[in-house]
C-alpha positions as CSV (number, residue, x, y, z in Angstrom):
1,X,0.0,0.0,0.0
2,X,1.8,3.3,-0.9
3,X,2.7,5.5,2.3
4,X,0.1,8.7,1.4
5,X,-2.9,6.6,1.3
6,X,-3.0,5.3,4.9
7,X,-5.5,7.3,7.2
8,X,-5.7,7.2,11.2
9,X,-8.1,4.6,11.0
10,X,-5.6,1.8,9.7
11,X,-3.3,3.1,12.8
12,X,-6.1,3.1,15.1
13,X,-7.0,-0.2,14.0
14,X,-3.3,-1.7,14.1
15,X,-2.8,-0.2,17.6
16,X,-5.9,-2.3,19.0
17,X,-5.3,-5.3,17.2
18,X,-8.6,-4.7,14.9
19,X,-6.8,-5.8,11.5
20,X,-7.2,-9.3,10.4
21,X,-4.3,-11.3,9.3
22,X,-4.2,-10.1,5.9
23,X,-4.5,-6.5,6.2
24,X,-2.2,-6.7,9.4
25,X,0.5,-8.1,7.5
26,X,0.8,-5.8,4.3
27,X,0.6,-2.5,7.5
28,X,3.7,-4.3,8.7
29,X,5.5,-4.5,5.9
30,X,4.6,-0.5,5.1
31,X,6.0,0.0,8.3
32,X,9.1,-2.0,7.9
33,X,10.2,-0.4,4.6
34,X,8.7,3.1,5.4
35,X,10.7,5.3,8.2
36,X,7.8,7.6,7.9
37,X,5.3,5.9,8.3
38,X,6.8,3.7,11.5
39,X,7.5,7.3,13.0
40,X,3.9,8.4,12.8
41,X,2.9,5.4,14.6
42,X,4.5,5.3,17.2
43,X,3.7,8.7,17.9
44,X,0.2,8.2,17.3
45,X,0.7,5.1,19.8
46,X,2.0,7.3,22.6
47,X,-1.2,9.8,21.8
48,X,-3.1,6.7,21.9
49,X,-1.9,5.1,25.2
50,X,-2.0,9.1,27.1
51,X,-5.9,9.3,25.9
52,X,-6.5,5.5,26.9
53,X,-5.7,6.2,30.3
54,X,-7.4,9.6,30.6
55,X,-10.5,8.0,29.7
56,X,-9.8,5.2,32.4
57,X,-10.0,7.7,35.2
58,X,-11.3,10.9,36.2
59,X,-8.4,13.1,36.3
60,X,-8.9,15.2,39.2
61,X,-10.3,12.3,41.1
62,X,-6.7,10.6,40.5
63,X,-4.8,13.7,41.7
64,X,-7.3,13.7,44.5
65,X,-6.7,10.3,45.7
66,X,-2.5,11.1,45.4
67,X,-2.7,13.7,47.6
68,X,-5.1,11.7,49.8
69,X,-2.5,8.9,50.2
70,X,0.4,10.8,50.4
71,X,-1.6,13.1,53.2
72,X,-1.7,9.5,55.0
73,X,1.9,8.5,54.6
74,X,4.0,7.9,57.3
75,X,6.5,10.9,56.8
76,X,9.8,9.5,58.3
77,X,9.2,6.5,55.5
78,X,8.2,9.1,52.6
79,X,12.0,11.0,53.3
80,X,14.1,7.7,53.6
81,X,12.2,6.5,50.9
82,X,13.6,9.8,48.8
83,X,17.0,9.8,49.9
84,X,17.1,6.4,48.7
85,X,15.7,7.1,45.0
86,X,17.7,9.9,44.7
87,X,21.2,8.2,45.7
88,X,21.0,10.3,48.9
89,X,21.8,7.3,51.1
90,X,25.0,5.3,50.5
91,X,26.9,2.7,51.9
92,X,24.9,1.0,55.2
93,X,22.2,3.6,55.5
94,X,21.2,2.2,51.3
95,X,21.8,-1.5,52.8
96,X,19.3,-1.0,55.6
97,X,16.7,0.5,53.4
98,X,17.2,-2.8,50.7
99,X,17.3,-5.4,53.6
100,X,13.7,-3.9,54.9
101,X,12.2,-4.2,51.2
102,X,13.4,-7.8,51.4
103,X,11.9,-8.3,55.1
104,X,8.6,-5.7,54.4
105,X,6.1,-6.2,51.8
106,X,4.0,-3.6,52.3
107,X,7.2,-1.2,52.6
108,X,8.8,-2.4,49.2
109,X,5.2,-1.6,47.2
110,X,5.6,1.8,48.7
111,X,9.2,2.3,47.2
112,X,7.8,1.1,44.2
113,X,4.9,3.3,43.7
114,X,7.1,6.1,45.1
115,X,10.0,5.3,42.2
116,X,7.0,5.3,39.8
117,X,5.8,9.0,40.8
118,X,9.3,9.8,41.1
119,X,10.7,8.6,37.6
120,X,7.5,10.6,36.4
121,X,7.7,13.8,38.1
122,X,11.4,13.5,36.7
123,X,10.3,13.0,33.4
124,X,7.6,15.7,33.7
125,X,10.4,18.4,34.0
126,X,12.7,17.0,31.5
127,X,10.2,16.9,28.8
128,X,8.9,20.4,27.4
129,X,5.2,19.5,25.8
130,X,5.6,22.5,23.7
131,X,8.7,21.3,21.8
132,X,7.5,18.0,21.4
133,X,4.5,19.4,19.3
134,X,6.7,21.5,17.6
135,X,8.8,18.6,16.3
136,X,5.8,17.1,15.3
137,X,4.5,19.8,13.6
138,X,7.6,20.6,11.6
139,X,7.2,16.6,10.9
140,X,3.9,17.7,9.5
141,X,5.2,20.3,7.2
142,X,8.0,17.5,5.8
143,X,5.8,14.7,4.8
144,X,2.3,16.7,4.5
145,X,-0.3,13.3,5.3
146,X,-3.7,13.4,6.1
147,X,-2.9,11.5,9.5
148,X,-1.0,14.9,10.5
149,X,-3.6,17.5,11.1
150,X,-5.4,14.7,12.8
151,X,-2.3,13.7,15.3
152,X,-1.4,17.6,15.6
153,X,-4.7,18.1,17.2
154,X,-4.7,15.4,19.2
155,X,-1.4,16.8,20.6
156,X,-2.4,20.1,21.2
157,X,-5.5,17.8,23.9
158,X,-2.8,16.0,25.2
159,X,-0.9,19.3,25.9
160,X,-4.0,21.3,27.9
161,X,-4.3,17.9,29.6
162,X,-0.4,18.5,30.5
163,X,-1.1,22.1,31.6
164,X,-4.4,20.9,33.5
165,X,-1.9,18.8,35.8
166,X,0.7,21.4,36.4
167,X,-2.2,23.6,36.8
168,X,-3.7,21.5,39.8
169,X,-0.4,21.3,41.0
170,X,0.6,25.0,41.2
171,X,-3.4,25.1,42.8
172,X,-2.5,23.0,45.8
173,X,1.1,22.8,46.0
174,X,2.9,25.8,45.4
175,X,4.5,27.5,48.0
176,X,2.3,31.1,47.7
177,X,-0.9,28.4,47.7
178,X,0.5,26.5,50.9
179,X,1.2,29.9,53.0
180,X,-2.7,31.2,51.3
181,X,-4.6,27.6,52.8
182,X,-2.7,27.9,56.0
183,X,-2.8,31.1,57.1
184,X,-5.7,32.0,59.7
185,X,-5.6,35.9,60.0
186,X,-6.5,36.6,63.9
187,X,-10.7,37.1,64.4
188,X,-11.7,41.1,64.7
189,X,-11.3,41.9,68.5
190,X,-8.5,38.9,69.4
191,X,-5.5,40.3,69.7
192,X,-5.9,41.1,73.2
193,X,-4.8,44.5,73.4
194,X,-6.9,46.0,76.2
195,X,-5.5,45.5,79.7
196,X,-1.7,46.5,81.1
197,X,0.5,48.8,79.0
198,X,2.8,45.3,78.5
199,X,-0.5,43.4,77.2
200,X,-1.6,46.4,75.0
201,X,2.2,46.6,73.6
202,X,1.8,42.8,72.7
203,X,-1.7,43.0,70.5
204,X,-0.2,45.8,69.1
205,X,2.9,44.4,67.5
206,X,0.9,41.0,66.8
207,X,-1.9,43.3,64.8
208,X,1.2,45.1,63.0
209,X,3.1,42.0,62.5
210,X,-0.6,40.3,60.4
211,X,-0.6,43.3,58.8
212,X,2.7,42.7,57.0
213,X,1.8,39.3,56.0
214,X,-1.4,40.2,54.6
215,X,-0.3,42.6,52.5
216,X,2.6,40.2,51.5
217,X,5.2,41.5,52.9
218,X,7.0,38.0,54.5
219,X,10.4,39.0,55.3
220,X,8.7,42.1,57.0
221,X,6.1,39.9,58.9
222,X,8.7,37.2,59.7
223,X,11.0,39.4,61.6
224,X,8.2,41.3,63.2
225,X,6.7,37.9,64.1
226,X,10.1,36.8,65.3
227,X,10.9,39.9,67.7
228,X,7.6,39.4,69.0
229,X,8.4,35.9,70.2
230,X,11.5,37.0,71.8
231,X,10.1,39.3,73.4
232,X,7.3,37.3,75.2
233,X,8.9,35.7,78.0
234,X,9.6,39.2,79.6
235,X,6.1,40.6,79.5
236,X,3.9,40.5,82.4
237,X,0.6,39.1,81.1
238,X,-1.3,35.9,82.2
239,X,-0.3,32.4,80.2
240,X,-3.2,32.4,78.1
241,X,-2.3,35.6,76.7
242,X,1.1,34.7,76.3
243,X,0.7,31.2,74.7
244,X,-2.1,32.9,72.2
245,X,0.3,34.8,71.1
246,X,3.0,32.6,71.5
247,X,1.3,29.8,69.6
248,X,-0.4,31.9,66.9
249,X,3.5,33.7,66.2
250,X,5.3,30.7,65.8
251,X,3.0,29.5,63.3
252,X,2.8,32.4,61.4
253,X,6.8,33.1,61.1
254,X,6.9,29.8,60.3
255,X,4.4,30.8,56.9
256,X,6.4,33.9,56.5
257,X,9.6,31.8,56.0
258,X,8.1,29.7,53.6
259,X,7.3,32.3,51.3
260,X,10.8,34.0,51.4
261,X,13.8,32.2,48.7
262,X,15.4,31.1,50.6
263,X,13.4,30.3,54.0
264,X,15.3,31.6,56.9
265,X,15.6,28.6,59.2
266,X,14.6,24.9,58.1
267,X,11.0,24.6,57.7
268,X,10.8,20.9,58.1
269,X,12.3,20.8,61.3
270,X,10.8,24.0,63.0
271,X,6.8,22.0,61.7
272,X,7.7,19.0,63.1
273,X,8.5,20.6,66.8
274,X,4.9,22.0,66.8
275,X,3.4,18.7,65.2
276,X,5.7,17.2,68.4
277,X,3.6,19.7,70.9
278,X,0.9,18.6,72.4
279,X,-1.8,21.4,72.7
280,X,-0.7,23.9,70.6
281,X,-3.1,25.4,68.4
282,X,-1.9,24.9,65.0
283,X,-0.2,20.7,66.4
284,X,-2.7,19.3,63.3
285,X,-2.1,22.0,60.9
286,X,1.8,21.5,61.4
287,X,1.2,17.4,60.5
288,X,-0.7,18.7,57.7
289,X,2.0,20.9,56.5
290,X,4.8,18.5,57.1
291,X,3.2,15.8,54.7
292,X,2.4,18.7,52.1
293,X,6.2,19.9,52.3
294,X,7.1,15.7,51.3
295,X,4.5,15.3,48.8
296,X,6.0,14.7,45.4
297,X,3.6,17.4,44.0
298,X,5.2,19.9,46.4
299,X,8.5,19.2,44.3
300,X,6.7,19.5,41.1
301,X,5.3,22.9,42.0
302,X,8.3,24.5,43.3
């Protein structure tokens, strides 16, 4: 069959084995004497394949239920777990983690399904959609078939599809949507600021301090936040005042310093220590956080 009379049909068909024998063998033999041809079908293939499992799945349920299970992850696993993907952890460290996929089941399916994100979200980066439809399309211009216009558009789905994913990423996992979610500005009238000159001091630089941050301001706020805090163990007001503002400070540097390049302190560390306090306000909020910071989308978005 000569190359320009072939349509997407014929591919469609090859690709789910709907050719008979006879018709199967003569596309074969196109393909093996045709470098055109065998190109275009294994890029339409790959098209194919990306729409098959689109149409498998709802896409945001998917990136829903990623999130979900890596909100439920145990977080010392999901770093080790890293560290060993990314050649982080050598010599008996790498042994220890390869001697508990041996002994753990359920620990070596999560390395797996962690080096599947992983290799992915690697590939994600490496691989610009936009060039690759530009090759195509200058493919398109050099051999001018009717499959082209076709497979072009179907490209240009798969790349909104492409920018749909980074766009749910950069949604929920950038940093400036992280600090957004997490921030809780201070209810009208709770700053405490009536009572001793010390206590009225104290709701005043806390009421400043939300002020920077809300207008977005974050090196500002931090350091206001942070001279607050060290200044709280030498006011005379009662605990409760103190630990509001305490609690609700910590928290809110902590935001602050994840907006700035780069963060002042380690953010990872300074979460888990309220995660690791018992009663303070934001303890839930700081787990949350921690297993956000370790998600592989967090690492996509930023």
């Amino acid at each position: 069959m000569p190359a320009e009379f072939y349509d997407i049909a014929q591919i469609e068909r090859y690709l789910t084995r709907g050719m008979d024998g006879e018709e199967r063998s003569g596309f074969e033999a196109l393909l093996k004497k045709d470098d055109n041809t065998r190109r275009e079908v294994e890029a339409y293939r790959q098209l194919f394949e990306g729409f098959h499992a689109l149409r498998s799945e709802n896409f945001r349920q998917e990136m829903k239920s990623w999130e979900t299970e890596w909100e439920q992850a145990n977080t010392d696993d999901t770093e080790l777990i890293e560290w060993y993907l990314t050649g982080e952890l050598t010599g008996e460290a790498r042994t220890r983690i390869e001697n508990r996929m041996e002994e753990e089941e359920q620990f070596a399916r999560e390395v797996a399904a962690y080096r599947q994100l992983h290799e992915g979200f690697t590939a994600a980066r490496s691989e610009d959609f936009r060039q690759q439809v530009s090759s195509w399309e200058k493919e398109q211009a050099a051999v001018r078939r009717r499959l082209w216009p076709r497979l072009a558009a179907a490209a240009a789905i798969l790349l909104l599809v492409g920018f749909g994913f980074r766009w749910y990423v950069q949604a929920n996992f950038s940093t400036e949507a992280i600090v957004a979610t997490y921030y809780q500005p201070p209810l009208e009238g709770a700053t405490m600021g009536e009572g001793p000159l010390e206590q009225e001091a104290a709701g005043r630089s806390f009421a400043a301090a939300n002020r920077l941050f809300q207008k977005g301001d974050y090196p500002g706020a931090y350091l206001a936040f942070d001279a607050l805090l060290n200044q709280l163990p030498d006011v005379s007001i009662d605990n409760l005042t103190r630990s509001y503002y305490r609690e609700q400070s910590e928290w809110n540097r902590l935001l602050s310093a994840l907006a700035m390049d780069p963060p002042p302190f380690n953010i990872q560390e300074e979460a888990r220590r309220i995660a690791a306090e018992d009663g303070h306000e934001f303890q839930s909020q700081a787990k949350r956080l921690l297993r956000k910071l370790q998600s592989p989308f967090y690492r996509l978005a930023n």
